[in-house]
C-alpha positions as a Markdown table, in Angstrom:
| # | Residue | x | y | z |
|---|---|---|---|---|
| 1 | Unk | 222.0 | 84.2 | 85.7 |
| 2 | Unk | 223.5 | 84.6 | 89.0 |
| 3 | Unk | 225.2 | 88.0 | 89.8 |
| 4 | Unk | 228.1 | 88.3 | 93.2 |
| 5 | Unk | 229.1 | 91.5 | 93.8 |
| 6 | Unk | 232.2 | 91.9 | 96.4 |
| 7 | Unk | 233.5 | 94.9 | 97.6 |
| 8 | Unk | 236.6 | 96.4 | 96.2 |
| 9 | Unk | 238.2 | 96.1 | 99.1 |
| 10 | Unk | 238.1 | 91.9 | 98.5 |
| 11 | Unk | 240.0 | 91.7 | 95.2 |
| 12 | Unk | 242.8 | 92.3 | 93.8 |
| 13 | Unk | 244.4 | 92.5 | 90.5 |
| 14 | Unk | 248.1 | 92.5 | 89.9 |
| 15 | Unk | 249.0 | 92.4 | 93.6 |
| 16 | Unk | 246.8 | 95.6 | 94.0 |
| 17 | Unk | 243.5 | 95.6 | 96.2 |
| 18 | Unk | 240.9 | 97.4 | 93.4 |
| 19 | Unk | 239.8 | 99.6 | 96.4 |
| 20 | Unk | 243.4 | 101.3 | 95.7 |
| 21 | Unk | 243.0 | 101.2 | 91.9 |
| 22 | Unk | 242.7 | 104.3 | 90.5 |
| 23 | Unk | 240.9 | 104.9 | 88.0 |
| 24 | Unk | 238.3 | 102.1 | 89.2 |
| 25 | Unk | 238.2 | 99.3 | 87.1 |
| 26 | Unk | 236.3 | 97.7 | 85.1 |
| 27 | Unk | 235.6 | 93.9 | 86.9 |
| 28 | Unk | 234.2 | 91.2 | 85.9 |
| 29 | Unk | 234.6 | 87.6 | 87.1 |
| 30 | Unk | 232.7 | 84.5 | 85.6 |
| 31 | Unk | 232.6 | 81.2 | 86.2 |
| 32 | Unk | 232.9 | 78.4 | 83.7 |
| 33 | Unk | 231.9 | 75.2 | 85.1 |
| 34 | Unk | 232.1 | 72.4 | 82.9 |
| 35 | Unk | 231.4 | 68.3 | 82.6 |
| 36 | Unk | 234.6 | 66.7 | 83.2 |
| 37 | Unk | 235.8 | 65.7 | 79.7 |
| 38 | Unk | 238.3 | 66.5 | 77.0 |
| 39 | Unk | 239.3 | 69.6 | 77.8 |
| 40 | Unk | 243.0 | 69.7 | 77.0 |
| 41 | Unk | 244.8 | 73.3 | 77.8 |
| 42 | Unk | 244.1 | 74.6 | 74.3 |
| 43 | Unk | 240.3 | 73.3 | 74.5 |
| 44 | Unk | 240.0 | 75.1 | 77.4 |
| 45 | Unk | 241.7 | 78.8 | 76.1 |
| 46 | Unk | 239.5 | 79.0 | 73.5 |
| 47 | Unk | 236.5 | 78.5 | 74.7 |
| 48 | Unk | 237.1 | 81.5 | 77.3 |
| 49 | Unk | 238.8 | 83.5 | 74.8 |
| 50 | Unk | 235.4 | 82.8 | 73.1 |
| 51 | Unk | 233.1 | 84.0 | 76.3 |
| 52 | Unk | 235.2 | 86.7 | 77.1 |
| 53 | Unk | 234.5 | 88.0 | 73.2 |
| 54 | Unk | 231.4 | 87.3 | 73.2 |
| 55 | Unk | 230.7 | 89.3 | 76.3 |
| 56 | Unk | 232.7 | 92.0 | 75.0 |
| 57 | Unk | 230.2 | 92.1 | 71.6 |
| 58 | Unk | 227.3 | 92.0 | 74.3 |
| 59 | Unk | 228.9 | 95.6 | 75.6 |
| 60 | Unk | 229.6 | 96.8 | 72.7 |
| 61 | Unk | 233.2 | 96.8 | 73.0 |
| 62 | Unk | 236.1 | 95.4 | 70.6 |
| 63 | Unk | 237.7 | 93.8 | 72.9 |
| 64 | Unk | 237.1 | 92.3 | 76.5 |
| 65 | Unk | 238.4 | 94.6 | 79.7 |
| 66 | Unk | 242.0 | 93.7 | 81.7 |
| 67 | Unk | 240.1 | 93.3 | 84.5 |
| 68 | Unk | 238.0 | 90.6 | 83.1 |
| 69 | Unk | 238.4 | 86.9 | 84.3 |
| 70 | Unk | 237.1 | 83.8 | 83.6 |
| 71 | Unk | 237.6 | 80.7 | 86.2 |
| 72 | Unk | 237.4 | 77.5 | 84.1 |
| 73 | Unk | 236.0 | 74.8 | 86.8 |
| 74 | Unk | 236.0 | 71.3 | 85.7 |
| 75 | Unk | 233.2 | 69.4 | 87.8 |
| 76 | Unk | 233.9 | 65.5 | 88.1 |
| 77 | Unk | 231.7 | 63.0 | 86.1 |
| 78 | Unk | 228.7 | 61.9 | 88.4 |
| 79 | Unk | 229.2 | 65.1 | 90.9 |
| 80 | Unk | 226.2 | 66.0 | 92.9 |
| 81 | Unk | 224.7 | 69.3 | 91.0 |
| 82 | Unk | 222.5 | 71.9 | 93.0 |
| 83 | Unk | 219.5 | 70.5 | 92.0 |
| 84 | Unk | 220.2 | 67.5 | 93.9 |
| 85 | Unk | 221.0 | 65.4 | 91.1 |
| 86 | Unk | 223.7 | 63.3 | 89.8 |
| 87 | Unk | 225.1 | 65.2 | 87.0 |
| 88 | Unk | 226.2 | 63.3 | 83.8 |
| 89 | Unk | 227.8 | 64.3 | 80.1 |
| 90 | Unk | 226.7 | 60.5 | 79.0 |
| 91 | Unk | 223.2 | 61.9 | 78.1 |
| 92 | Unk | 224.4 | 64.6 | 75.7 |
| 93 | Unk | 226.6 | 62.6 | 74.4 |
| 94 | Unk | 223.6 | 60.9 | 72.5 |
| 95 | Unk | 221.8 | 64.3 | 71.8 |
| 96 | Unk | 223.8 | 65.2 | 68.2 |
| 97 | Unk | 225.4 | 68.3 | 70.1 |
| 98 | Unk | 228.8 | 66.6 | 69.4 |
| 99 | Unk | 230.9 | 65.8 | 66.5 |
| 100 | Unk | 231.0 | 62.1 | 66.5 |
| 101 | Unk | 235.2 | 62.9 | 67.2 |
| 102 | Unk | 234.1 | 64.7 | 70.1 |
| 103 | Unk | 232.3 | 62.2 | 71.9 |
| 104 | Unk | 234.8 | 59.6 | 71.4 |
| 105 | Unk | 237.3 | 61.5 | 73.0 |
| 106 | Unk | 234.9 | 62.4 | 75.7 |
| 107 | Unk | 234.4 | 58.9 | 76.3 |
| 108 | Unk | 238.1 | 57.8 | 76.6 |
| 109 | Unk | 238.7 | 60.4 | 78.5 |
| 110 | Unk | 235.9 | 59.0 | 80.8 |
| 111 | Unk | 236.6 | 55.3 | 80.5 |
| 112 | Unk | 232.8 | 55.1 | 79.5 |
């Protein structure tokens, strides 16, 4: 797991630089990055209202901080990943890690 840390004086929540929030906030900001798929609007909201619970049961708290965010970033079929590879959901397509449903609606909404 990769951690950023910024200063407060770099974000804001609300219209409000958290260098001026008082009292300080609790922040955190993660990023999602996903294949390029199926992920219609209500696909999408529930799997971060699912992360952002999750990480909430991981601190022991009932329910996730205001000043919690999650950036959902869709990466494009056959995009270059860091490892200098083309990266591909058509292999896990064929692992059994998806409802038969799933991957036919992955697949039209690749063309593959």
């Amino acid at each position: 797991m990769h951690f950023v840390e910024r200063e407060r004086d770099m974000m804001a929540i609300g219209g409000r630089l958290l260098a001026d929030a008082e009292p300080e906030p609790d922040v955190m900001v993660i990023d999602l990055a996903v294949m390029d798929a199926a992920w219609q609007p209500e696909v999408r909201a529930e799997v971060i209202e699912r992360v952002l619970a999750a990480l909430a049961a991981a601190c022991g708290l009932d329910q996730p901080a205001p000043g919690w965010w999650v950036n959902f970033r869709v990466i494009d079929e056959g995009s270059w990943g860091s490892s200098g590879g083309v990266l591909s959901i058509l292999p896990l397509l064929q692992s059994g890690v998806f409802t038969e449903e799933r991957v036919k609606a992955v697949r039209a909404a690749l063309g593959a």
